[in-house]
Each structure stands twice: as C-alpha cells, then as structure tokens.
C-alpha positions in Angstrom: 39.0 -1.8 6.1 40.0 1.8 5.5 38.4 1.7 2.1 35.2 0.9 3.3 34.6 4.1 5.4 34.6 7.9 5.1 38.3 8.3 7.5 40.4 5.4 8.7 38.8 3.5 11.9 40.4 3.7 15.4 40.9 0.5 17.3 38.2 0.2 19.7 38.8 -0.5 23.2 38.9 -4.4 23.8 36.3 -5.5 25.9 37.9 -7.5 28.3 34.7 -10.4 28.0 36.4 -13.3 30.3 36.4 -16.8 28.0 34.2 -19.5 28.4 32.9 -22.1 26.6 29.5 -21.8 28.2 26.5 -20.3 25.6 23.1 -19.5 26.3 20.6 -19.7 23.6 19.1 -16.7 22.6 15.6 -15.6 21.1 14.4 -12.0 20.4 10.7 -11.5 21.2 8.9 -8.8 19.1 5.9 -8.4 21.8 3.4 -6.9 19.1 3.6 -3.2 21.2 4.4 -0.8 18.7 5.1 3.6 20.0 4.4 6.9 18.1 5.9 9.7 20.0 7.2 12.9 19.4 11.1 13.2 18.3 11.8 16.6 19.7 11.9 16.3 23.2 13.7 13.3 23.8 16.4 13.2 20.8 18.4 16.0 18.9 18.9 17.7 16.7 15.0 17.7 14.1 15.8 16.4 11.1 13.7 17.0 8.5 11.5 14.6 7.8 11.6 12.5 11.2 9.8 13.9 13.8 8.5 10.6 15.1 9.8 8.4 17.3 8.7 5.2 16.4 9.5 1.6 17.9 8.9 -1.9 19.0 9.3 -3.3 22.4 11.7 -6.2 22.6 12.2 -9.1 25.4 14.6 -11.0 25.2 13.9 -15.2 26.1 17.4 -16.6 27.5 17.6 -20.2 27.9 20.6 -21.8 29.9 21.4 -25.2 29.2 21.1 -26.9 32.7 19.2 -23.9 34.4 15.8 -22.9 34.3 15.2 -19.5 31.2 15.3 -15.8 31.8 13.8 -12.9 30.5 15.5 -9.7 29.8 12.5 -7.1 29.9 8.7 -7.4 29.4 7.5 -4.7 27.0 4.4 -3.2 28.0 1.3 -4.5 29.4 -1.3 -5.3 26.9 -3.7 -3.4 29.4 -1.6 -0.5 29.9 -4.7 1.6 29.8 -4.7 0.6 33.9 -1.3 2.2 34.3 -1.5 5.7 36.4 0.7 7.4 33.5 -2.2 6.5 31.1 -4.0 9.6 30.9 -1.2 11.5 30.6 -0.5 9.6 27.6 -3.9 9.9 26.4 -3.5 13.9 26.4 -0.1 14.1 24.9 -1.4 12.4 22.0 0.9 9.6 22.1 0.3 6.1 19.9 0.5 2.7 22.0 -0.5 -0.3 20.5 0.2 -3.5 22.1 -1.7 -6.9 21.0 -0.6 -8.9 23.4 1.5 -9.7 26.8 4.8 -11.1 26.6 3.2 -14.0 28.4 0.8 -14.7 26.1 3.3 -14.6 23.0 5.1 -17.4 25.1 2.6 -19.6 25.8 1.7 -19.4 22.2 5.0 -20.9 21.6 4.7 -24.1 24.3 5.9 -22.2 27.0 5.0 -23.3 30.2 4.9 -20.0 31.6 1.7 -21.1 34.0 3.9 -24.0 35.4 6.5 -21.6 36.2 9.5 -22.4 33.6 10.7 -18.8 33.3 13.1 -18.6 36.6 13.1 -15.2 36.3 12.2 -11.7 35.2 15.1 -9.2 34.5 14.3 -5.6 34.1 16.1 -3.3 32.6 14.7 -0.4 34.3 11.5 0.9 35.8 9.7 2.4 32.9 6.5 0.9 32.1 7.4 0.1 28.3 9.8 -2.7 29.7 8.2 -3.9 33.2 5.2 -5.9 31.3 2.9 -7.1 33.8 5.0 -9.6 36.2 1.0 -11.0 37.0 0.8 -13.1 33.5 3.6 -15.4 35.4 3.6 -17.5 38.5 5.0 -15.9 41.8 7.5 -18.8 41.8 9.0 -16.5 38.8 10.8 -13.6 40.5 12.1 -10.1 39.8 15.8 -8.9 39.1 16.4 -5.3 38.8 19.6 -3.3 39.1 21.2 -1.2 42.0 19.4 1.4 43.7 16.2 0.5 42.5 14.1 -0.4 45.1 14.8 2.6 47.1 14.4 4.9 44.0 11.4 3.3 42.4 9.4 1.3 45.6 6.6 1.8 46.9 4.7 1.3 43.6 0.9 2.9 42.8 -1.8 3.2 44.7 1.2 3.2 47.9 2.7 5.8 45.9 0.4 7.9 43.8 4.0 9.4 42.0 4.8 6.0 41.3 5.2 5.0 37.8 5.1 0.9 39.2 2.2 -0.7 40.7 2.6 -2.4 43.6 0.9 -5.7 42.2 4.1 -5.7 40.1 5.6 -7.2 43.1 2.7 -8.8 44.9 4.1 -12.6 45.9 7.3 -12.8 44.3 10.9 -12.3 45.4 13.1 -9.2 44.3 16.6 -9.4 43.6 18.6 -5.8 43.5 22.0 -6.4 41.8 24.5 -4.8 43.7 27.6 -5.0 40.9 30.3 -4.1 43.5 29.6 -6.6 45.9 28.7 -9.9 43.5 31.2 -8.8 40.6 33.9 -9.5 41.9 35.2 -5.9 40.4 34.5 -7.7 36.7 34.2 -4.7 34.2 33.5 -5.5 30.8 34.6 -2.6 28.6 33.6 0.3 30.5 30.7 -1.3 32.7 30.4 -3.1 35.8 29.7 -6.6 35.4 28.0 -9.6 36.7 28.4 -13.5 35.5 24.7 -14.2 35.7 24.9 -17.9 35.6 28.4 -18.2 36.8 29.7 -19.6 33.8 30.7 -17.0 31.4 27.7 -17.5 29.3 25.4 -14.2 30.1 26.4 -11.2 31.9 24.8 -8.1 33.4 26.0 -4.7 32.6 25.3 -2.1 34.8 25.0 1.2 32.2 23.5 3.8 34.0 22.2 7.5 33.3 18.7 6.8 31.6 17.1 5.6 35.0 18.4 4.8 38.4 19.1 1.3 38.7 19.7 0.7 34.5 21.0 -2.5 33.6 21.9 -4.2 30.2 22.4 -7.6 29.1 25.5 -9.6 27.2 24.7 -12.8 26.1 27.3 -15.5 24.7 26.0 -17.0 21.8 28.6 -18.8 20.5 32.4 -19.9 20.7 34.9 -20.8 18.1 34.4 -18.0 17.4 33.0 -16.3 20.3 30.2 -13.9 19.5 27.8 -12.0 21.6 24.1 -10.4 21.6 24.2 -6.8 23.8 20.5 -6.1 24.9 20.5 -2.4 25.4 17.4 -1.6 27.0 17.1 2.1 27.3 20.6 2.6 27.3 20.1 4.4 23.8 17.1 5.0 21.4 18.5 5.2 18.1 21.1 4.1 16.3 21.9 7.5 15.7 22.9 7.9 19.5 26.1 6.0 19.2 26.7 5.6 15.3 29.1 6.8 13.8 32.0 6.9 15.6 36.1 7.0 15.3 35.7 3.5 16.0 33.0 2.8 13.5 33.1 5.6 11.1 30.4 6.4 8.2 31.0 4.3 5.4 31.4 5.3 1.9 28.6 3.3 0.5 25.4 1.1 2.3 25.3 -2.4 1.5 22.0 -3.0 1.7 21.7 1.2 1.0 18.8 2.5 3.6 14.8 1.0 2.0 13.8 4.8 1.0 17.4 4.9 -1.0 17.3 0.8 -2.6 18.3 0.7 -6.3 19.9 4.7 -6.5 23.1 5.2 -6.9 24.3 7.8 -4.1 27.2 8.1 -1.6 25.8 7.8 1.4 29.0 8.7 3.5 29.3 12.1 1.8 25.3 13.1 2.0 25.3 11.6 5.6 28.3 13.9 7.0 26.7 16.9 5.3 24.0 17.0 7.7 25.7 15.1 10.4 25.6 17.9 13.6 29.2 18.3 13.4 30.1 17.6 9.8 31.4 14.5 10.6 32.0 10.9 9.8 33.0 10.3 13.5 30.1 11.6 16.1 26.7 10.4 16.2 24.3 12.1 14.2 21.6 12.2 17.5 22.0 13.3 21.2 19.9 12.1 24.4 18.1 15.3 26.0 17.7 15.7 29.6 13.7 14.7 29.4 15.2 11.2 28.2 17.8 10.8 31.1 18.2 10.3 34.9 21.2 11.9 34.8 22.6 13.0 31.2 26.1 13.3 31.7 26.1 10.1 32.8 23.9 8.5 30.0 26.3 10.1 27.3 28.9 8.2 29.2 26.9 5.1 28.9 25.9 5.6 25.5 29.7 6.4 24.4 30.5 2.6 26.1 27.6 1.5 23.7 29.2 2.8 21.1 32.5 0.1 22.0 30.7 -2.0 22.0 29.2 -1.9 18.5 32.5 -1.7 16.8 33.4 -5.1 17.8 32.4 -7.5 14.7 31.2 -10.4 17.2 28.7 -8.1 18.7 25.2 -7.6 17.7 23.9 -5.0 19.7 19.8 -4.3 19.9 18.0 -1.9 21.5 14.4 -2.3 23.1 13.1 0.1 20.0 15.0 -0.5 17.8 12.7 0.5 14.4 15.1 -0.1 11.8 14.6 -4.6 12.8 11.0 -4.9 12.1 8.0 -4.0 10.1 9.7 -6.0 8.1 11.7 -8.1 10.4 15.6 -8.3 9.3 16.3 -11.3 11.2 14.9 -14.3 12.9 12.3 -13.4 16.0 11.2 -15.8 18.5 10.4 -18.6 18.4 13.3 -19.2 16.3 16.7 -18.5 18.1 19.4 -15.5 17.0 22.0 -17.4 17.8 24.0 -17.8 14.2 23.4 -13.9 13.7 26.9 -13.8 13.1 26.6 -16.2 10.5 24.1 -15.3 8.8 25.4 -10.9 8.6 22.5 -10.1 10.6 25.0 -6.9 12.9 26.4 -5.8 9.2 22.7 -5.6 7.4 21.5 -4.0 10.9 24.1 -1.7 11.7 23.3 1.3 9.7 19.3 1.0 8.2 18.5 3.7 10.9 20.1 5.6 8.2 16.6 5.5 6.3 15.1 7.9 9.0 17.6 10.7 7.4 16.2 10.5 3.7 13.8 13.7 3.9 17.0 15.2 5.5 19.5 14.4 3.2 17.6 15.4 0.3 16.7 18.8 1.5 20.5 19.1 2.1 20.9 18.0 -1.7 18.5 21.1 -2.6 20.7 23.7 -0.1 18.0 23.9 2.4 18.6 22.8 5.8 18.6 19.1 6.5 18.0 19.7 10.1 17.6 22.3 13.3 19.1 22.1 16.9 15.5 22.6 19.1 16.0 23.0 23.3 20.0 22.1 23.0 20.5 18.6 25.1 
C-alpha cells in the first residue's frame, strides 16, 4: 500500500460500527438544484483558478426492509424564491437553480409520496439548501432533526422574521429532536455519538456538530459479507479538500482515473499536489472551513477531522450534500437505481480524489513558479 502514496499511511482509528446483518437499501437522489457561490469566504486558502463554489444538492432515499423509507435531507425548494433569505441571495449575486422538488423527483419514480410512504424526513441541519419544502409530503410524514434544534432554530418565518425556516415547514406534522445521550445508549461510532435508527444495526445517526447547531449525519449499512457502508455528510464538510489527504489517507503518487482536466498526460500528481498543498504536505488537507461556514469552527474542524476516519476505511463511501466532483457527469448510479454494490463496482476509489480537478489552474501556475494559491481572511 505504501507504494501507492506519497509517505507510508497510518492506521486509521477503527470505527467501532456494531455488526449486524441488517442492510438498508440505499439510493442517492441528485434533486436537479445546482449552486454558484463565491469560494473565498467559506473555504481556504484561493487557489488559482477555483474561485467558485460549485455543487449539487443530494437526498438520500433509505428504504428498510420491513419499515416504512426515510429520507436523509431535501435539497432546496424548487420555489426558493419564497424563502426570506432570497433577496439576499439575489444581491450577492449568487446562482441557484433548482428544476424540481425532491417530491416531485420521487413521484416520478412510483413513489407514493401523496399516500404517505416516506415515514420520515431527516434533516441534516437547518439551512435551507437541505430542508426542501416538508409541504410536497403528507403531514402523516414527519420531521427528525438533531439535538438542540428546536430551541436554536424554532420559531420559523413570519413568527421569526430572523428565522431562516418557515414555520409551514412544520405546520401538521410531528418533530422528533434526537437527543444522542439519552437514546444512544452511549454508542459512539468513531468519534461521534450515535443512534441505531431502526434498531437493527442497519442505519445510524451521527451526531457531527460545528457547521450548525443541531448537525447530524447519516451511516447507512449497505451490505455484509463484507460489511460496507454509505456516510451521508450533509454539511459536515464542503469539499473533498476539507478532509483529504490525510496521515491516514495520504496523497498518492499517481490518479487512477487522473483528475478530467489532467486525462491522457503523463504527470505525478502526488508531487504537483503537495507543492501547492498549504503546508507542503501529503498529509493535511489542501482546504480549511472559515468561520462564515461554521456554527462553531473549532468544533467543525473536529468534526471534519472524524470525517476524515472515516474516509480511510475501504468499506466506506462517504458523500457530501455538494459534492461536485459526482455529477455533471454522474460517476455512479443516481436514483432510481440503488448505490448499494458501490463497493463492488470501485465507485469510493474512482470518487475519492476527482476534487483534485478543481486544482489544475493551480498546479500549473505552480509548474510556471508563480503562486498556485493565496491565504485570504485566515480561517
């Protein structure tokens, strides 16, 4: 393995994931919203080249074998123009496009989502690019969210005229806050409080915060023999770059597929990479989370450093909410088709470094002996 990266790889941390031979089958929805937003004030340092930062919004469609399906996040509203935030948005300049409701994308798919067959909604966290609008689906559907939350993020808008919720996200349905200390049963998987959603070892909730109060991921079982898992990561990071590389999970020497912008050149990714890696490493991550981005930063570098465990486990595909480097193409199987055989198929090894691509301008003006990037307000 040694061979294949930069410096020899640590050991990660072992995860402590209870067994089971409970699975829940797992599709990623690509809910057609696509952002353009500046770089700079949410992720360091600028790299040349990449001042965007561009993304999908993901859901996630879990479906239990003998209980009714979940959904992990709802992307944005496809009238998010009725949002209180929107003119904000409208005078920073920022892009939203969204086609569609994750509701609608369901339904599409024979979903009886008017008949109530999604038990529940499970949001990551408060931020309107992941609530959806709870309204597409039946109040028989209700809402799970993480600890603290109500108190931090309730009453919604007009109630609130701060509030970043409305309050008809709530209208007629019941709310579930996760408290992890009290239903756990003091589980911790890796470094995160845990929760057996279903009771049977075949999806968890992880409670990872820092970005926003009340910040939950999920860890999904998606098969056994050998056991292999799908980490939903919400907000928990933004880029790849957040929590890759690490002494766990170290550059490698050479990309196999290289990043799109580099296809059919011969280069050593490893040794252009750590050249205009912040540190000159192979080992630290070539981006850092700025205080705009976080609740509380210290503690979403803490989070995102548990992330980074995570990833260097083989059996572990994890996906964030805008994650750019999956789609437009799409490197694996959306929904309706399930992500299930991921690990079967080398989706997490084709994945795990095409953020890579973002760094192209960077790396070549580091070729030339100009600057590949520049540290702007410090995070």
């Amino acid at each position: 393995m040694a061979q294949q990266y930069m410096t020899t790889p640590k050991q990660p941390p072992p995860l402590n994931i209870p067994s089971s031979d409970s699975t829940v089958k797992v599709s990623c929805i690509d809910s057609t919203a696509r952002l353009d937003i500046p770089m700079a004030p949410f992720l360091q340092p600028d790299y040349v080249g990449h001042d965007r930062l561009l993304g999908p919004c993901f859901s996630f469609l879990i479906e239990h074998p003998s209980k009714k399906p979940v959904l992990f996040d709802l992307a944005i509203r496809k009238d998010w123009d009725k949002l209180p935030s929107y003119p904000k948005w409208v005078e920073m300049k920022w892009n939203i496009n969204v086609q569609k409701d994750v509701a609608d994308v369901l339904r599409e798919n024979s979903v009886d989502v008017d008949g109530g067959a999604v038990d529940a909604i499970i949001w990551s966290h408060h931020h309107w690019d992941h609530v959806g609008n709870p309204q597409t689906f039946p109040g028989s559907t209700h809402l799970v969210v993480g600890p603290g939350f109500m108190g931090a993020h309730t009453p919604g808008y007009p109630t609130n005229k701060d509030a970043t919720l409305l309050e008809s996200d709530f209208e007629g349905r019941d709310v579930r806050e996760i408290d992890f200390l009290k239903e756990g049963n003091n589980l911790k998987i890796g470094r995160f409080n845990a929760l057996d959603y279903f009771g049977d070892g075949s999806y968890y909730l992880l409670d990872t915060p820092g970005h926003s109060v009340g910040h939950m991921c999920g860890l999904a079982r998606t098969t056994t023999s050998p056991d292999t898992f799908i980490f939903m990561g919400g907000d928990a990071s933004h880029h790849g770059g957040e929590f890759r590389p690490t002494e766990y999970l170290p550059l490698p020497k050479e990309l196999d597929p290289p990043p799109p912008k580099r296809r059919g050149q011969s280069i050593c990714p490893g040794h252009l990479l750590q050249d205009i890696n912040p540190h000159g490493s192979a080992t630290k991550p070539m981006y850092y989370v700025t205080s705009l981005l976080s609740h509380d930063k210290k503690i979403a570098d803490w989070t995102i450093d548990g992330l980074g465990e995570f990833d260097a486990h083989e059996n572990v595909l994890l996906l964030l909410a805008h994650d750019d480097a999956v789609v437009d193409p799409p490197q694996f199987d959306f929904f309706p088709k399930p992500l299930n055989d991921w690990h079967e198929k080398g989706v997490a090894k084709k994945v795990k470094w095409m953020f890579l691509g973002d760094l192209e301008e960077a790396a070549k003006a580091k070729e030339k002996g100009e600057k590949g990037f520049q540290w702007g307000t410090y995070p």
